[in-house]
C-alpha positions as CSV (number, residue, x, y, z in Angstrom):
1,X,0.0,0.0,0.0
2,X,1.3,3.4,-1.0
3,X,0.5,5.3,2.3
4,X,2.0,8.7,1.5
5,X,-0.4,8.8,-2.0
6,X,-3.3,8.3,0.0
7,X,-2.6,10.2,2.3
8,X,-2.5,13.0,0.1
9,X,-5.9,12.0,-1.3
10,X,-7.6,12.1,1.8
11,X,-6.1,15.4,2.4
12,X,-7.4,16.5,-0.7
13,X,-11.1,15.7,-0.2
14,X,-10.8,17.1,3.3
15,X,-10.5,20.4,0.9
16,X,-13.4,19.4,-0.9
17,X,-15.8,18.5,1.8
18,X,-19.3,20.4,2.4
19,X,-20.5,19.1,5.7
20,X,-18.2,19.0,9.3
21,X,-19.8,15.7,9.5
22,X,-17.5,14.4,6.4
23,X,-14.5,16.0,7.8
24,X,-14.4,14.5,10.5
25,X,-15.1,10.8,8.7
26,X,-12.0,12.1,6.4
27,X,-9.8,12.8,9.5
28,X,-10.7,9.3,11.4
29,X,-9.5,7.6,8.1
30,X,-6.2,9.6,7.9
31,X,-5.9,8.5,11.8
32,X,-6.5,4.9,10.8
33,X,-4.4,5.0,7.8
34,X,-1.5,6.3,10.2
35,X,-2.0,3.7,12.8
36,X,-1.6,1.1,9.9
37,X,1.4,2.7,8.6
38,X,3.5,2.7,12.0
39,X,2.7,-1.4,12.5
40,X,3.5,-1.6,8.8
41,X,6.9,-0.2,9.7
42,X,7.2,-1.7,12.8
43,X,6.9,-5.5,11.1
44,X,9.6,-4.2,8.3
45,X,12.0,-3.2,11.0
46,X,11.5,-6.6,13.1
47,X,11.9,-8.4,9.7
48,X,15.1,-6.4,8.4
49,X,16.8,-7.3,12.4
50,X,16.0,-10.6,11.5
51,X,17.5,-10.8,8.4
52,X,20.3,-9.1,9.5
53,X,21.0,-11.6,11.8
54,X,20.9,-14.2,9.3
55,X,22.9,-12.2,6.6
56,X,25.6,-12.0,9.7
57,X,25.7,-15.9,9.8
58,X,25.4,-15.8,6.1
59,X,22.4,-17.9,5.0
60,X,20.3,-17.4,2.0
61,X,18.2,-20.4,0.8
62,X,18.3,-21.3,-2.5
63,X,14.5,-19.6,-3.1
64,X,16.0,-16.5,-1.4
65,X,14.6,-16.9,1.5
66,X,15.9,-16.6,5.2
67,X,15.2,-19.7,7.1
68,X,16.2,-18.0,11.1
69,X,15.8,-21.2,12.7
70,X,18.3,-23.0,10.2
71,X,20.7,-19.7,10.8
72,X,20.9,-20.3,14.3
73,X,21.4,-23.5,14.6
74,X,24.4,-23.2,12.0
75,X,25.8,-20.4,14.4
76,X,25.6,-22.5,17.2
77,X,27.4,-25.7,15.0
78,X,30.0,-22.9,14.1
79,X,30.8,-21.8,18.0
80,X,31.1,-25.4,19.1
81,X,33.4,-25.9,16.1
82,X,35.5,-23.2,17.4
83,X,35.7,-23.5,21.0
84,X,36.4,-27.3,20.4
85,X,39.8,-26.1,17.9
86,X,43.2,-26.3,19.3
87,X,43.9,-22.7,18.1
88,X,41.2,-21.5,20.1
89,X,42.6,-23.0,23.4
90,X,46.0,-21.5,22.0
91,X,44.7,-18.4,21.7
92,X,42.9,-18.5,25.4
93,X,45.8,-19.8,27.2
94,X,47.7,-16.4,25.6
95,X,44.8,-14.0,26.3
96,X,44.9,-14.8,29.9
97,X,48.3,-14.5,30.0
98,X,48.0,-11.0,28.3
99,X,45.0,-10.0,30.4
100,X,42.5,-9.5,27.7
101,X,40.6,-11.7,25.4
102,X,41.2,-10.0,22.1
103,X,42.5,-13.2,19.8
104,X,39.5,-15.5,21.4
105,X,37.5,-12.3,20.6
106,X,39.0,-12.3,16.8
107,X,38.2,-15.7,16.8
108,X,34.5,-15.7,17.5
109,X,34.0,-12.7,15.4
110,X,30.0,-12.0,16.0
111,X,28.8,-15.4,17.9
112,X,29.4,-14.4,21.3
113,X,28.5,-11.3,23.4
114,X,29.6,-10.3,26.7
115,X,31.9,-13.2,28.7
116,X,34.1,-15.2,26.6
117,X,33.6,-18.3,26.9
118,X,36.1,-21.4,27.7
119,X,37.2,-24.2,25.5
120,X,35.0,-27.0,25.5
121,X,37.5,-29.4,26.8
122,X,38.6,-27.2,29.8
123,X,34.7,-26.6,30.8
124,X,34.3,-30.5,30.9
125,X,37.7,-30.1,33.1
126,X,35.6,-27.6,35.4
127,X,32.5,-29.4,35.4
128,X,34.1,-32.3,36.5
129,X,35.4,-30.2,39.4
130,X,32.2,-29.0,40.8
131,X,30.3,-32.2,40.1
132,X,33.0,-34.3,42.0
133,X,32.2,-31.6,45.1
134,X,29.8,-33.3,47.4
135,X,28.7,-30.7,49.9
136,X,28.2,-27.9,46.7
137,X,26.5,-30.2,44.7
138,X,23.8,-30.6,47.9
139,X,23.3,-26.9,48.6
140,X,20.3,-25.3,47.1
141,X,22.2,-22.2,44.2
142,X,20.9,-19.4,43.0
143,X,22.6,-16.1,40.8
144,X,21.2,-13.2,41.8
145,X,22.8,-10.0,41.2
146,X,24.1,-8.6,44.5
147,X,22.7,-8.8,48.2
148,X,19.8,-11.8,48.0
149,X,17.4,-11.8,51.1
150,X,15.7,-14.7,51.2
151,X,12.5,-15.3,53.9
152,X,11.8,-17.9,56.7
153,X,9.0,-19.0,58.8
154,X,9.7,-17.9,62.5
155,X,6.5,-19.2,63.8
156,X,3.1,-19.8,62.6
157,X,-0.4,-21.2,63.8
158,X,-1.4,-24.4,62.4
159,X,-4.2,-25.3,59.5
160,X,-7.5,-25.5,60.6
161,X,-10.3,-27.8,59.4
162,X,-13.6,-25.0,58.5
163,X,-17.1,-27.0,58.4
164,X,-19.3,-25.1,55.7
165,X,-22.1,-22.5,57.6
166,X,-19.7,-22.6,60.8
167,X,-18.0,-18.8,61.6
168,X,-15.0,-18.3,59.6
169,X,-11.6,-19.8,61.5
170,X,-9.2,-17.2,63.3
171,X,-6.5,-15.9,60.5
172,X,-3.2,-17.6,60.6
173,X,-0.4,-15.8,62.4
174,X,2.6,-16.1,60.5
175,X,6.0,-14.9,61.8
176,X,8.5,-14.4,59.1
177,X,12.6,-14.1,59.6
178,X,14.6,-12.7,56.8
179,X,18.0,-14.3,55.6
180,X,20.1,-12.0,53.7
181,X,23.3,-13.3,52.1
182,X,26.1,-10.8,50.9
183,X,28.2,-12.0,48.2
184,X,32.1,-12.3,48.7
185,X,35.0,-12.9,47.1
186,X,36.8,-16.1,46.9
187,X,40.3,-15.9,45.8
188,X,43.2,-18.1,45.0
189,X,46.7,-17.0,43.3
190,X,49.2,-19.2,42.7
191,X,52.9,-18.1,41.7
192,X,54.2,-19.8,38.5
193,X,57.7,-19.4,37.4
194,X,58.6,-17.0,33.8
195,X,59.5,-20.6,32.1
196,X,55.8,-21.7,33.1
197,X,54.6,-18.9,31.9
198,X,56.2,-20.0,28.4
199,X,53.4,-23.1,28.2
200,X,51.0,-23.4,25.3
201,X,47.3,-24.3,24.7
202,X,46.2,-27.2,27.3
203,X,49.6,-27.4,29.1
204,X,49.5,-24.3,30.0
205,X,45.4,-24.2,31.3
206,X,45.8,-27.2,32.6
207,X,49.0,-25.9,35.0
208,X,46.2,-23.2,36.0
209,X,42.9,-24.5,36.3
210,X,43.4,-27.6,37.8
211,X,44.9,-25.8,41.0
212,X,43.1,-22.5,41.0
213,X,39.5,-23.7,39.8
214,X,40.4,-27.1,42.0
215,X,41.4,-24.6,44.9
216,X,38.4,-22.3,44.9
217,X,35.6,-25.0,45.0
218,X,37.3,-26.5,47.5
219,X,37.4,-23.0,49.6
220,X,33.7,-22.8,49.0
221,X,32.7,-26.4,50.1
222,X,34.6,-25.3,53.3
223,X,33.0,-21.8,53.6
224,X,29.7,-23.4,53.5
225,X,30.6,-25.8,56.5
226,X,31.9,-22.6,58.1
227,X,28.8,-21.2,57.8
228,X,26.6,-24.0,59.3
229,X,28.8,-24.4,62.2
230,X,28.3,-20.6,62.9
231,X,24.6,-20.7,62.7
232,X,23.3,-19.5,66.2
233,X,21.3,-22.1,68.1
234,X,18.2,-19.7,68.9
235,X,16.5,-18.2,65.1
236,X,16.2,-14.5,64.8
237,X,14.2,-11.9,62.6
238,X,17.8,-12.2,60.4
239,X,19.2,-15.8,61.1
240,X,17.9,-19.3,61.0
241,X,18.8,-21.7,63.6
242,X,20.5,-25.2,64.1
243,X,20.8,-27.3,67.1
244,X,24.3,-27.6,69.1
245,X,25.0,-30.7,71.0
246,X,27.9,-31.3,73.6
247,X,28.0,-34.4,74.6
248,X,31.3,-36.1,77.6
249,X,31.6,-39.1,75.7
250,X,32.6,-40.5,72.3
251,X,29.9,-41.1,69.6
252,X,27.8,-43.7,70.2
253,X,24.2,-45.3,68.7
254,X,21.9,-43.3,71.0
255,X,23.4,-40.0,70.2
256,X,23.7,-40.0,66.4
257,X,19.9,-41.1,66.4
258,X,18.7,-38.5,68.9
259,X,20.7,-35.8,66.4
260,X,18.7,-37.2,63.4
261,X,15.6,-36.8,65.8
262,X,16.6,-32.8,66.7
263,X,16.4,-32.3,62.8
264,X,13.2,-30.4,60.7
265,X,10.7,-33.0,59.8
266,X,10.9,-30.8,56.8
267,X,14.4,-31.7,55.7
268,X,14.3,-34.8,53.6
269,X,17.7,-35.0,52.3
270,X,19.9,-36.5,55.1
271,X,23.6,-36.5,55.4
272,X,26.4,-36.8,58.0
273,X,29.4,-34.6,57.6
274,X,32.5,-35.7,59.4
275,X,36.2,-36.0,59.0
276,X,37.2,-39.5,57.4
277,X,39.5,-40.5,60.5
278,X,36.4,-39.6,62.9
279,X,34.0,-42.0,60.9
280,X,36.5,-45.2,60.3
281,X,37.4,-44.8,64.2
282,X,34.5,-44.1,65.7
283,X,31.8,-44.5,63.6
284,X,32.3,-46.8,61.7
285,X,32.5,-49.6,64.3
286,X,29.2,-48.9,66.3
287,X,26.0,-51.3,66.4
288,X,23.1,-50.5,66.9
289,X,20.2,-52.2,69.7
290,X,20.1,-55.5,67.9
291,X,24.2,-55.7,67.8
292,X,23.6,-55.0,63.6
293,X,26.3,-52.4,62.5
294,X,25.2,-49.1,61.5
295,X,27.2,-48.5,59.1
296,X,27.1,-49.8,55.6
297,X,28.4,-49.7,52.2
298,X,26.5,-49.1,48.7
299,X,27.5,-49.1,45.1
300,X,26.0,-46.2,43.2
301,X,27.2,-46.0,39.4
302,X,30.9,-47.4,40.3
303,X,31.2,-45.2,43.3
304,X,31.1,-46.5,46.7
305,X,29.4,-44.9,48.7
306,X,29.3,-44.9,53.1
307,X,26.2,-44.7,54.7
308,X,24.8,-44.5,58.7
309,X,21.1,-45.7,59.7
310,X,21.0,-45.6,55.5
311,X,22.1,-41.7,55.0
312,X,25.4,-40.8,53.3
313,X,28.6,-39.8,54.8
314,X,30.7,-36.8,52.9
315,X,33.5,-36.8,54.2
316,X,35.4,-33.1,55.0
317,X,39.1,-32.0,56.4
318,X,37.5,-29.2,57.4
319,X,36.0,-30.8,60.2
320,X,38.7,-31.9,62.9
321,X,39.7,-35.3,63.6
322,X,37.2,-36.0,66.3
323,X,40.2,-35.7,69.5
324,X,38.5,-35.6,72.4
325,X,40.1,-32.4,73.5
326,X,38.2,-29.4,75.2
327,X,38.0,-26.6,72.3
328,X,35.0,-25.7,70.7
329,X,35.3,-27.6,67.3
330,X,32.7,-29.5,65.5
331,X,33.1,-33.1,65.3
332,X,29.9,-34.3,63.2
333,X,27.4,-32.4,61.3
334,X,24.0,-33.9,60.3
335,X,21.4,-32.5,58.4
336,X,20.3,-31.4,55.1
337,X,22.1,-29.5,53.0
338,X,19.2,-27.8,50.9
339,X,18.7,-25.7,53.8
340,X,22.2,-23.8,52.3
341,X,21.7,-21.6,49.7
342,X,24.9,-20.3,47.9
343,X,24.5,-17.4,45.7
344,X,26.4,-16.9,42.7
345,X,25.6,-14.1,41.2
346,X,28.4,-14.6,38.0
347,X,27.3,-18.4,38.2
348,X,30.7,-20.7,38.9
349,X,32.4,-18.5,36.4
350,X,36.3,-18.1,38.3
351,X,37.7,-15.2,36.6
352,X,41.1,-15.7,35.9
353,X,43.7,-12.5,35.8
354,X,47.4,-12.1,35.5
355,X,50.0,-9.9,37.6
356,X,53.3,-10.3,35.9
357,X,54.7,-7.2,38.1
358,X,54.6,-8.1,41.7
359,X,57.3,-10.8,42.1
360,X,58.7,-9.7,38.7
361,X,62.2,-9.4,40.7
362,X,61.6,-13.2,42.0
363,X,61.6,-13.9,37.8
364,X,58.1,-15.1,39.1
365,X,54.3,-14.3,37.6
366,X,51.1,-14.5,39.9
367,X,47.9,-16.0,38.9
368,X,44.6,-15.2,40.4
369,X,41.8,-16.7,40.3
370,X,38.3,-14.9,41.8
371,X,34.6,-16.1,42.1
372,X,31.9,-14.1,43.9
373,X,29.6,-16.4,46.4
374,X,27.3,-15.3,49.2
375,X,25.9,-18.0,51.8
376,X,23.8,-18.6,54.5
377,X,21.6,-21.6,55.5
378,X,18.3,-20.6,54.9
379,X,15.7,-22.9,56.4
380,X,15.6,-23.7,60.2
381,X,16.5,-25.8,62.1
382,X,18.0,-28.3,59.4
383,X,21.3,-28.9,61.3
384,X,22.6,-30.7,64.1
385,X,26.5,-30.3,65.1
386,X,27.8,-32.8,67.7
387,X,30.9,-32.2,69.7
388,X,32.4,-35.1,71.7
389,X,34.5,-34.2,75.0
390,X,35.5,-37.0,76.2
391,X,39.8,-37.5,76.2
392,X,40.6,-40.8,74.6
């Protein structure tokens, strides 16, 4: 439709018309005729961002046609092609060495916006590390941007059963606490010698990652034991609670069940946490009322796997070696671990710089690695610590 001719012909009968009544019928069409022109425009811009897009990735169907679908998908093939390519780990080994990303940038010409991503091989590598985590890969994670508050019940009435005609029940009284978790930084530099520095492609990334990225999600599987062990005991309008247990004697049947007993009937995802010397010495070798062990041993997709009363054992240095001695230190931890939440506001991406100046003297280059993780346990009373006193 040629919009600006009739335009102009509507204009012109305006000129010609006797009766206000036809004026304004004139005008209402010039109204309408404007309205149709803007979404007319507005479909040819969406369409010609479209096609941009696919003239970018260079597809044009035989017909002449632009199948966007087909485009992206070709993209997609294209960036997986790349990132899998032995010039394009070359070329991020050397980026990170030089502190920018402008050959992996060169590389992925218009596929990728913002972050650059890894090589495929070295996010397999990093995968690998956060799956084989066990206390990360229990916690509940989320990535918000910045402080995250996130809301607990502090008390509430029960539910009541209403019989239809009866008076309306009494409204529910509903206490809320409020959790709010502050992201940090998590940092881990290593020092790598000028002749290190000199590695190429995967023997270079592999020198890094697999002590930085290793060393960070280690650092955050502590951090989060940390911050379970310095939950208070009473819950507050800003913190949850857990339940502290000293007990003057070493582990036995009775008090590992009346820990599991102390715990939420909300939390459904049981584990022990312990140091592996506590659990094969004493743990390991306690019976319960019958004289059956409580431990036992299960075989989950090649991985063995300890259990007590039937709920795993993850084992963690960061717990002492259960000693007997009279210091405040957590011996055992049981509970479940969705009532952590870690937020990650830039996901598990470790950024990875390069300070070749500090211990340049030393003929020696520093590596950092950083990630940005908030946590807090988030749902009461999920947690029991024990702490055994007596002196073996």
């Amino acid at each position: 439709m040629d919009f600006e001719q009739r335009k102009k012909e509507l204009e012109e009968k305006i000129e010609r018309a006797k009766t206000q009544e036809e004026i304004e019928a004139i005008k209402k069409e010039i109204a309408k005729l404007k309205e149709e022109k803007e979404k007319f425009e507005n479909s040819v811009n969406l369409r010609k961002k479209e096609l941009k897009e696919v003239v970018n990735a260079g597809k044009v169907l035989e017909n002449g046609s632009k199948d966007i679908l087909t485009v992206k998908e070709e993209r997609k093939a294209k960036l997986n092609k790349i990132l899998g390519s032995e010039e394009y780990e070359e070329a991020f080994a050397e980026d990170i060495k030089n502190n920018n990303f402008k050959q992996t940038r060169s590389l992925l010409t218009d596929l990728v916006s913002g972050s650059v991503p890894v090589p495929t091989y070295l996010e397999e590598k990093i995968e690998t590390n956060w799956e084989n985590d066990e206390i990360f890969n229990r916690v509940n994670v989320t990535n918000f941007k910045g402080v995250a508050e996130f809301p607990f019940e502090l008390s509430a009435t029960g539910a009541t059963v209403h019989t239809e005609g009866t008076a309306a029940p009494a409204e529910e009284e509903l206490v809320l606490g409020k959790v709010t978790i502050v992201p940090h930084t998590i940092k881990k530099w290593i020092k790598i010698s000028t002749e290190a520095l000199e590695l190429k492609g995967r023997e270079f990334l592999d020198y890094i990652y697999d002590e930085i990225e290793y060393r960070i999600v280690k650092k955050l599987s502590d951090d989060i034991v940390d911050t379970i062990e310095n939950t208070p005991t009473t819950a507050t309008a800003t913190s949850t609670s857990i339940t502290e247990k000293t007990i003057q004697a070493d582990p036995s049947f009775s008090e590992l069940v009346a820990a599991l007993a102390d715990i939420s009937s909300n939390a459904t995802d049981i584990c022990f946490l312990m140091h592996r010397k506590t659990f094969f010495t004493k743990v390991a070798n306690l019976v319960d009322s019958t004289g059956q062990p409580i431990w036992r041993q299960l075989s989950e997709g090649g991985k063995i796997i300890n259990t007590v009363f039937g709920y795993p054992v993850l084992f963690t240095d960061h717990l002492k070696e259960q000693d007997g001695t009279t210091t405040h230190e957590t011996d055992i931890i049981v509970g479940d671990l969705k009532g952590v939440t870690v937020n990650m506001p830039a996901a598990r991406d470790v950024k990875i710089t390069t300070d070749e100046l500090s211990l340049a003297e030393l003929d020696l280059v520093k590596i950092v690695g950083r990630l940005m993780a908030g946590i807090g346990v988030t749902r009461d009373k999920y947690f029991v610590k024990l702490l055994f006193r007596k002196a073996l």
